[in-house]
Structure formats: structure tokens, C-alpha cells
DRENKOL-607529 format. One record per residue (C-alpha): residue number from 0; x, y, z. Coordinates in nm, 2 decimals, always signed. Layout:
ATOM  resi       X       Y       Z
ATOM   NUM       X       Y       Z
...
***
This chain:
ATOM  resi       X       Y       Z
ATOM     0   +9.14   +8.79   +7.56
ATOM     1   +9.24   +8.55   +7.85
ATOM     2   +9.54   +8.57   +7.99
ATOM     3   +9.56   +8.24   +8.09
ATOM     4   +9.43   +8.08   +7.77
ATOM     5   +9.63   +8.25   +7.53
ATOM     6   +9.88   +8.03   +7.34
ATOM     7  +10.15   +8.24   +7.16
ATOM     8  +10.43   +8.04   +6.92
ATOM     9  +10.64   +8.32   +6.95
ATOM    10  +10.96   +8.25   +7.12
ATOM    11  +10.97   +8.26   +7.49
ATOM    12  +11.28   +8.54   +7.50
ATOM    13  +11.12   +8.81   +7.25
ATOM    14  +11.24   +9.11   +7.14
ATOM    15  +11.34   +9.40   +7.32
ATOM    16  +11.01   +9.59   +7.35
ATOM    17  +10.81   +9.36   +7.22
ATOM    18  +10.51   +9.29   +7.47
ATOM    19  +10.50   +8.97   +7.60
ATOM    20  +10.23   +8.77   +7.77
ATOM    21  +10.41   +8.69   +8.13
ATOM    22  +10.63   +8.90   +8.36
ATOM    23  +10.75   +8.74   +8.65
ATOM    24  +10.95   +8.97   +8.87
ATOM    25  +11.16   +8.88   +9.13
ATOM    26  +11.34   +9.11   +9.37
ATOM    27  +11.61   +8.94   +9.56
ATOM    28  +11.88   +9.06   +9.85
ATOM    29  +12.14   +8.78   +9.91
ATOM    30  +11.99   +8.51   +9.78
ATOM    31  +12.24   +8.33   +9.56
ATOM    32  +12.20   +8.01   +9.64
ATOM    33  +11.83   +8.01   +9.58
ATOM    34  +11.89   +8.14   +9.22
ATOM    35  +11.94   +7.85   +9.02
ATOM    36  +11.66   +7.59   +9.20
ATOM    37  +11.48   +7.91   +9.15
ATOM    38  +11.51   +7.93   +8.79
ATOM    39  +11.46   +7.60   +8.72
ATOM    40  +11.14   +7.57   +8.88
ATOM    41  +11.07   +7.86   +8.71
ATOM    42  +11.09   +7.78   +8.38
ATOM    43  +10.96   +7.43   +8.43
ATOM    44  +10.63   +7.57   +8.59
ATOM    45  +10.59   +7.84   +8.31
ATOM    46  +10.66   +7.58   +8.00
ATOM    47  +10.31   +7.42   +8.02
ATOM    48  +10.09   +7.75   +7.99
ATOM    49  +10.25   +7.79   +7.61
ATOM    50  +10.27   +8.18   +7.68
ATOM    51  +10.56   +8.44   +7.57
ATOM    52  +10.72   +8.55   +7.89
ATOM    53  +11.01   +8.70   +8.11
ATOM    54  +11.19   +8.70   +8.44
ATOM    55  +11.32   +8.99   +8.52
ATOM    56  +11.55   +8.92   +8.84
ATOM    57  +11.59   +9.28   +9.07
ATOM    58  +11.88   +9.28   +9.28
ATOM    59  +11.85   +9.52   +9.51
ATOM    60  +12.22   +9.59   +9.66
ATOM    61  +12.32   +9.20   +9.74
ATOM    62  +12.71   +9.15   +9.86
ATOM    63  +12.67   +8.75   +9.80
ATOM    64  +12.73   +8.70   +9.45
ATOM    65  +12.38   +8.70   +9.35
ATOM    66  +12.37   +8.89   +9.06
ATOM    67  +12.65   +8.68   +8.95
ATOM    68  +12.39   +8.36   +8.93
ATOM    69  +12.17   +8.53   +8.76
ATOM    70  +12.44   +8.62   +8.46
ATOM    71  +12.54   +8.29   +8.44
ATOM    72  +12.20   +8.16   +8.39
ATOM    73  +12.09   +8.40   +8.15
ATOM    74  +12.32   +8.21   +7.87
ATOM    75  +12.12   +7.89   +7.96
ATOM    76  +11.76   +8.04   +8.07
ATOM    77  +11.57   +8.22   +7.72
ATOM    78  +11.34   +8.55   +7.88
ATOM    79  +11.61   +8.57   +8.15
ATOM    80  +11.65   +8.91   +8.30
ATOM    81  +11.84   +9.14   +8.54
ATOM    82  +11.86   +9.43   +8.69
ATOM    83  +12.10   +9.53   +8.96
ATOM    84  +12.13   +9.84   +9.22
ATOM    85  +12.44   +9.99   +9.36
ATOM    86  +12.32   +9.99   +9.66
ATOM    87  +12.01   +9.83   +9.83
ATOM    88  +11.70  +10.08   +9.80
ATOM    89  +11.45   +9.84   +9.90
ATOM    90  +11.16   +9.62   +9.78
ATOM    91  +10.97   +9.92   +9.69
ATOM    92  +11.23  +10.07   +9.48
ATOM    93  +11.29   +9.71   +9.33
ATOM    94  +10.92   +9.67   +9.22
ATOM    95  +10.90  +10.01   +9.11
ATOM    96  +11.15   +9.98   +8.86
ATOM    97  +11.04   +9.64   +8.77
ATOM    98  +10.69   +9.75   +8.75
ATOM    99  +10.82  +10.01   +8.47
ATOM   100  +11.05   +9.79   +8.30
ATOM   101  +10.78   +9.49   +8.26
ATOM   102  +10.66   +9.41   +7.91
ATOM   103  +10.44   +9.15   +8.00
ATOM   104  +10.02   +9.19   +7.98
ATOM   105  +10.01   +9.00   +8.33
ATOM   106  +10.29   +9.04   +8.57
ATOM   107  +10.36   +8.80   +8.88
ATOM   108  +10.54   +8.90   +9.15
ATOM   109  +10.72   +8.63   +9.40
ATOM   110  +11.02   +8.65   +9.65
ATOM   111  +11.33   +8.53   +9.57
ATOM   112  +11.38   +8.26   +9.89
ATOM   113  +11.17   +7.99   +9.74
ATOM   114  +10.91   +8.02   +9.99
ATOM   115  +10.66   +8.13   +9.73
ATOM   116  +10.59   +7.83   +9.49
ATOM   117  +10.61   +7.90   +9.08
ATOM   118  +10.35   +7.64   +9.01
ATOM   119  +10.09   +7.84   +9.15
ATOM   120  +10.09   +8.13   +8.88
ATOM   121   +9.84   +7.94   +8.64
ATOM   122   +9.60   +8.00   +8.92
ATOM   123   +9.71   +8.33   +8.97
ATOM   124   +9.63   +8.41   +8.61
ATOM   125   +9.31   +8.22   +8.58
ATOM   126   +9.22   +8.43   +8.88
ATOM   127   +9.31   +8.74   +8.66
ATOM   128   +9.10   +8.58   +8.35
ATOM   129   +8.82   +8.58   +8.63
ATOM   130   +8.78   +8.95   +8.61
ATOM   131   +9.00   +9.05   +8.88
ATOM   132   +9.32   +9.29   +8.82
ATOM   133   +9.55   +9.20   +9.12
ATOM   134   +9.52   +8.93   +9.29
ATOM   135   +9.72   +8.84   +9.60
ATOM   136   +9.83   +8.51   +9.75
ATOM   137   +9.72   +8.37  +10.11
ATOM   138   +9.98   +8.16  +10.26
ATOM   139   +9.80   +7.87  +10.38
ATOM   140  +10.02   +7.65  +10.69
ATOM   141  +10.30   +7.92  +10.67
ATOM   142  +10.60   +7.81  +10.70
ATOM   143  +10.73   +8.09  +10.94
ATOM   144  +10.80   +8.15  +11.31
ATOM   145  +10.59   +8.29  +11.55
ATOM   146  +10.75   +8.62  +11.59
ATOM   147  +10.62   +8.69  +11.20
ATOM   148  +10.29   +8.51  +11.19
ATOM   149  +10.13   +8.68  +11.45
ATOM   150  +10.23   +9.03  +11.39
ATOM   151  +10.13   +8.97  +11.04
ATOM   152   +9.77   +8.88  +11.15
ATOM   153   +9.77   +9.20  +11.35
ATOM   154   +9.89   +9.39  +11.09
ATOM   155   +9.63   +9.26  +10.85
ATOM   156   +9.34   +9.30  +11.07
ATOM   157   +9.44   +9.67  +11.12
ATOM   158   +9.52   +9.72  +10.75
ATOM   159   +9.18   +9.58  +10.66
ATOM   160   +9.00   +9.81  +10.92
ATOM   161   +9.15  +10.11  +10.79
ATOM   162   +9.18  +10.04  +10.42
ATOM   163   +8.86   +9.84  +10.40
ATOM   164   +9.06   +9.60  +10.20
ATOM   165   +8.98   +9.24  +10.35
ATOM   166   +9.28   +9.03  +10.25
ATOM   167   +9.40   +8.79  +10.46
ATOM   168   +9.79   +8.81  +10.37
ATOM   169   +9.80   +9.20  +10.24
ATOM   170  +10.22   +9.15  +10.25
ATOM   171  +10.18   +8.81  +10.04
ATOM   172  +10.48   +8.88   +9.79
ATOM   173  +10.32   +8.67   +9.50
ATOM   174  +10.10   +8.85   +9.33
ATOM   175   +9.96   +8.89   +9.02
ATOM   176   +9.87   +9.20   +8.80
ATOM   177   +9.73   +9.33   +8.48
ATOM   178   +9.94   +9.54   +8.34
ATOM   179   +9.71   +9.85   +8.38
ATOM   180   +9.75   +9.85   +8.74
ATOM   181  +10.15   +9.82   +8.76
ATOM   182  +10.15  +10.11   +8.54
ATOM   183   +9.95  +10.30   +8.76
ATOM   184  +10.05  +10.20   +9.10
ATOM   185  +10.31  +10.43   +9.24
ATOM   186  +10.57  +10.31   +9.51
ATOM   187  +10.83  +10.47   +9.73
ATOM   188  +10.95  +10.47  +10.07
ATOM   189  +10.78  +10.09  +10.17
ATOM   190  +10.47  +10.13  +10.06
ATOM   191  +10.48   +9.77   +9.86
ATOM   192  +10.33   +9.60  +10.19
ATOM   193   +9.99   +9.81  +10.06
ATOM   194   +9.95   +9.73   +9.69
ATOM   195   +9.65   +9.61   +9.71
ATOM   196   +9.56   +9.92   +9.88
ATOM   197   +9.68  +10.11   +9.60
ATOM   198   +9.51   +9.95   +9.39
ATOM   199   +9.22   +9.97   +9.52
ATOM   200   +9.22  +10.35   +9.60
ATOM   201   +9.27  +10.35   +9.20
ATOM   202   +8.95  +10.19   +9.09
ATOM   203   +9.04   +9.84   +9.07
ATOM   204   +8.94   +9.50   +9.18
ATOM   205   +9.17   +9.34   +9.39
ATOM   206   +9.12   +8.97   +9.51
ATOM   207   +9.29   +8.66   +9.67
ATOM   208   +9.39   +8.28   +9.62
ATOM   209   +9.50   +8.02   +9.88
ATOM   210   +9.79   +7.95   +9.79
ATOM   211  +10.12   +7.65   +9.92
ATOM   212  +10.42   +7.82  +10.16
ATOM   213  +10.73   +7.68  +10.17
ATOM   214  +10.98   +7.67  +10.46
ATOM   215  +11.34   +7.85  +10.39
ATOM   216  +11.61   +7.62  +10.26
ATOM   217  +11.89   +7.86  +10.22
ATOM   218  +11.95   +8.22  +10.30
ATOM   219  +11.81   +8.45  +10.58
ATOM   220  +11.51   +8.61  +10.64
ATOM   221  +11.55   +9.03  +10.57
ATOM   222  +11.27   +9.01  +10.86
ATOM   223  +11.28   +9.30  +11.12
ATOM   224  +11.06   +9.45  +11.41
ATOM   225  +11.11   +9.77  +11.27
ATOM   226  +10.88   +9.74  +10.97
ATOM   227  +10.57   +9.71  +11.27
ATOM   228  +10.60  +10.13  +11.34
ATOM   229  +10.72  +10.18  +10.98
ATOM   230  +10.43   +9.97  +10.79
ATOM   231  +10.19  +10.12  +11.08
ATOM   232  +10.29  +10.48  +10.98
ATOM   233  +10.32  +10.37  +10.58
ATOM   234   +9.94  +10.28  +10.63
ATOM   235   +9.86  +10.61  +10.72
ATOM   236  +10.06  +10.81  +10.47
ATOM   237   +9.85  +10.54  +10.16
ATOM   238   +9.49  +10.62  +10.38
ATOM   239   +9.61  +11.01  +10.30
ATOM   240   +9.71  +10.98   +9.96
ATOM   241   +9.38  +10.85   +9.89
ATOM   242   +9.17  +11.11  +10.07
ATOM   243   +9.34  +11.43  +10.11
ATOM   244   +9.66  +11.42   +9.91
ATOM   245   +9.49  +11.64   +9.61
ATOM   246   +9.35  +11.86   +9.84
ATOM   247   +9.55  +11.87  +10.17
ATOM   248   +9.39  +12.24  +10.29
ATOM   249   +9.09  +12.00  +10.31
ATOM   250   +9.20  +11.79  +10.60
ATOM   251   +9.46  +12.05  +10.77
ATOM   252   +9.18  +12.34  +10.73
ATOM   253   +8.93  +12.13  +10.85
ATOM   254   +9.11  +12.07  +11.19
ATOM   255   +9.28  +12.43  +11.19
ATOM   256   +8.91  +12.57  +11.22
ATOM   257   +8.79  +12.37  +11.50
ATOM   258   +9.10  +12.40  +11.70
ATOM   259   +9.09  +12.81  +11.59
ATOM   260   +8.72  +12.79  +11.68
ATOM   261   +8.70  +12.61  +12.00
ATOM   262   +9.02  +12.84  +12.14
ATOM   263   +8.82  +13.14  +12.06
ATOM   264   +8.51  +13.04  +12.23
ATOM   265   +8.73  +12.92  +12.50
ATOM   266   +8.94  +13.25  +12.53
ATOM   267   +8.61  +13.47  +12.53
ATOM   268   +8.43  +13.31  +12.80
ATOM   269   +8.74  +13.35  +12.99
ATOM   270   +8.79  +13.73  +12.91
ATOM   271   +8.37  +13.85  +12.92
ATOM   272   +8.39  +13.90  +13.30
ATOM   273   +8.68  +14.17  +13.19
ATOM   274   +8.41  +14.34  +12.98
ATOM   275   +8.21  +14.32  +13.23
ATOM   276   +8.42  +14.54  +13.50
ATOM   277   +8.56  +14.26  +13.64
ATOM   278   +8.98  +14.18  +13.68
ATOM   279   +9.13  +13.96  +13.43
ATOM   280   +9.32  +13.70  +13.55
ATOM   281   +9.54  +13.47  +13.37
ATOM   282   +9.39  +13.13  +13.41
ATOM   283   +9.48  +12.77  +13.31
ATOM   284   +9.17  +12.83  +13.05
ATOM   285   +9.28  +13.14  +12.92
ATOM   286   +9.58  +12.96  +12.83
ATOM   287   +9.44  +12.65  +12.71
ATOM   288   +9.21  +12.85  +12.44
ATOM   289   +9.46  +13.07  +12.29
ATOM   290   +9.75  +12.77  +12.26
ATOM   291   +9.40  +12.65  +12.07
ATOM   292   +9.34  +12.93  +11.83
ATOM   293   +9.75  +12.92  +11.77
ATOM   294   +9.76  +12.53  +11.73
ATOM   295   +9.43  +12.63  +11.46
ATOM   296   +9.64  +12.90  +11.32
ATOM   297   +9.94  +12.65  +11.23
ATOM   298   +9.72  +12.34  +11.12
ATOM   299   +9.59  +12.65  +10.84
ATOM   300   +9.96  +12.69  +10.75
ATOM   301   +9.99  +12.33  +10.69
ATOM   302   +9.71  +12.31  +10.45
ATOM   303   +9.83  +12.57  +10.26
ATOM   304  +10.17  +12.48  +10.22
ATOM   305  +10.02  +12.14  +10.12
ATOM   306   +9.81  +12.31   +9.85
ATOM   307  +10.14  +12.47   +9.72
ATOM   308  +10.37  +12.14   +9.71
ATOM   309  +10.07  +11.92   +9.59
ATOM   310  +10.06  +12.19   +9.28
ATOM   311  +10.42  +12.12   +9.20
ATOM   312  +10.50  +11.76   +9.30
ATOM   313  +10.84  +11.67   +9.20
ATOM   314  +10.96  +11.34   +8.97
ATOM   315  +10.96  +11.03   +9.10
ATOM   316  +11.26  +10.91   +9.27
ATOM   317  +11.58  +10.77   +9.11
ATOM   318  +11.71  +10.47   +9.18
ATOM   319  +12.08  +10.42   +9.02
ATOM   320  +12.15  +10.10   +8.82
ATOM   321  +12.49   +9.96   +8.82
ATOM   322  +12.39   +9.68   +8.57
ATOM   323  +12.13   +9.54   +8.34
ATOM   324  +12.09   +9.33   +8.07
***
């Protein structure tokens, strides 16, 4: 059944547990005075698709009152939700915990800064009702400075070349999902800038939508130049996941033998003449091959100790709640 084209007569808030047709989740740090226009729009945007839905607001540690908006809307905004940290985790731990708290068949993600525009999630689900299960936005005349945009591009293009996920705007934080793929996509540290790349890892097809971008009204960009090295090192940790995180002996073995194997041969052809009746000298290539066959000894520890922590993987993280309703 299409998401989209489902009508439901149910009421919009439903009851607890009760699966729903729509979640939109929206993680937020310091944005109060974006709530309300936020909301609104919201809610206006949602009312002509006739679907059973929630918004599940995630505020992740703000110190501005934000959390305090979204209370005071709830009594005037049915399917109104929140969820609130006690201390700021992130936008990965946000969606995590939104992702596990959604009741909704199709789940939209957007910002919280009113950048991303509500009145582009019919789309979004029509996309979904196209056979697609995420399906990401593409910022078309972004509204951002330089100092993001082209980063972003570069980050995209490398992502892309890696993953072998084309997507022009892999970071795009609306974003819509069937409800098989949020349940299956795990997130920690920051690994929400790869999603998509997730998702795809997992089996699914992943697409993407032009979609309007806003400039920011209110607020301030949680933008930093750190997140370069950190998504740049994240990318690498999601490309091992997907390859060698079930079998980790695989890759460290695999580079343990040829550095074990190329010392050896390196330290033999140094030592023969010794054999031979000849003086053994210590040379820059004895050296060389037997930090090589120690380097090839250690990579080998690696991938065992990999084998035994993949075979007993601890719980997910915990993220504490100070307040929900």
C-alpha cells in the first residue's frame, strides 16, 4: 500500500503504540525561536495528505529554552512529541533514539533551523511509493556560505568514490525512510552524515529528490571544520563495517601475512651470505625485513583480537533522557 496515497480517518495524535502513517523527526540544539514557525508549517504542510502522523521533536542538550517551546505547543499541536537529553550527545544519538521511538510506516527526517522546507515531504513520500526505501534531499541554490558549500562538494565526491553511493547532498538532513530501514540502521559516534551508506550496505535502495533550501532566519549554525577529519575518518570506520567488521582476521590477516612475508624474504636474502661463510653484518635491510615480519606479527594480533570482540559485541549505547512526553 502507498504511503503517499493512503488516507486514514483516524485521528492525527493516535494512541500510544499505535502505528501511524507519518513520523517526522526533528532533532534540534538551540533552536527556540524556530520552534513555533516550525510547527506551524508543519502541520499546515502535513494536513493535506489526510495521513495519521507524529512529530517527535529531539532535543539534544539545548540551554535556550527549546524544549520549553515544544511543551507549550504540544497542548495546541495533536501528534506533538518530545524528547529531551541531559546533555547534548549529538545528531547521531538524537536519530538513534528517534529512529527507535518512531511509530510511523514512513519517517521524515528534517533539521530544526527552517532551512529544510515541510512542504516537500509529499514528494518525499511519493518518492518512497516509487519503490525506493530512503530517499535523500538535494539542496538545490543553497542557501549557505562558502566555507560549507564547497567542503560539502568535496566531501560528497570522496564519499561517493568510496561508498559507490552517488548522491549529490549525502549530509542532506531531510530525508525520508521506510520504516524497515530505520529499524535496521544503526548509528553512533557521527555516523548520520552516511545513512545512506548504511543503508545501502544493508540491501536497500537508496535515492534522491531536488529539493527548495532556505536561508537561516534565526539561530546559529552548529557548523564546524572539525567534522572534515571526523566525517573523513567516520567514512572509513562505515566502508569497514560493511567489509570486514564480521570477519576482521580477514582484513588484519591479510596485511599481517604480507608484511610477515615480505620481512622474511627480506631478512633471508640479507642473512644467506652468513650461510654461505661469509660475515653478517647488520644492515639497513636486515633491519627493514625483521621490523616487517614484527609489524606482520602485530597486524595477526589485531585480527584476532578483532575476531574475539566481534564475537561478543556489547549493547548499544545509552543515551540518558531527562524528559519525554
Amino acid at each position: 500500500m502507498g504511503v503517499a496515497a493512503e488516507v486514514v480517518t483516524a485521528a492525527t495524535r493516535g494512541e500510544p503504540g499505535r502505528e501511524l502513517d507519518l513520523t517526522v523527526l526533528v532533532p534540534v540544539l538551540n533552536e527556540a525561536p524556530n520552534m513555533e514557525p516550525l510547527i506551524r508549517k508543519l502541520v499546515q504542510d502535513l494536513a493535506p495528505l489526510h495521513l495519521s502522523y507524529e512529530i517527535l521533536v529531539l532535543d539534544d542538550g539545548s540551554s535556550d529554552g527549546t524544549f520549553d517551546e515544544v511543551r507549550r505547543l504540544r497542548a495546541s499541536t495533536p501528534g506533538l512529541r518530545g524528547i529531551r537529553f541531559r546533555r547534548n550527545f549529538g545528531k547521531s544519538a538524537a536519530l538513534s533514539v528517534g529512529f527507535a521511538e518512531a511509530r510511523g510506516r514512513a519517517v521524515v527526517t528534517m533539521d530544526g533551523d527552517l532551512q529544510d522546507d515541510s512542504a516537500e515531504i509529499p514528494r518525499l513520500l511519493a518518492a518512497l511509493d516509487e519503490g525506493y526505501d530512503l530517499v535523500s534531499g538535494w539542496k538545490q541554490n543553497r542557501r549557505d556560505p562558502i566555507m560549507k558549500t564547497v567542503p560539502s562538494k568535496l566531501f560528497n565526491a570522496v564519499t561517493a568514490a568510496v561508498s559507490g553511493v552517488s548522491l549529490h547532498d549525502m549530509n542532506c538532513g531531510l530525508k525520508a525512510y521506510r520504516q524497515e530501514v530505520v529499524r535496521s540502521v544503526k548509528l553512533r559516534g557521527e555516523l548520520h552524515r552516511f545513512i545512506p551508506v548504511l543503508a545501502h550496505n544493508q540491501g536497500f535502495k537508496v535515492g534522491e529528490i531536488r529539493t527548495v533550501h532556505h536561508p537561516r532566519l534565526h539561530g546559529t549554525s552548529k557548523f564546524g571544520m572539525s567534522r572534515f577529519l571526523n566525517g573523513f575518518l567516520d567514512l572509513m570506520a562505515v566502508q569497514f563495517m560493511a567489509t570486514s567488521s564480521t570477519r576482521p582476521l580477514h582484513l588484519f590477516g591479510r596485511i599481517g601475512v604480507t608484511f610477515a612475508l615480505v620481512g622474511g624474504l627480506v631478512t633471508i636474502a640479507t642473512v644467506w651470505p652468513w650461510f654461505l661463510g661469509h660475515g653478517l653484518h647488520v644492515r639497513p635491510a636486515l633491519l627493514f625485513g625483521l621490523v616487517l615480519v614484527i609489524m606482520g606479527i602485530q597486524f595477526l594480533s589485531l585480527g584476532f583480537l578483532g575476531e574475539l570482540i566481534a564475537g561478543t559485541r556489547a549493547e548499544e549505547p545509552r543515551y540518558e533522557i531527562r524528559e519525554s512526553f
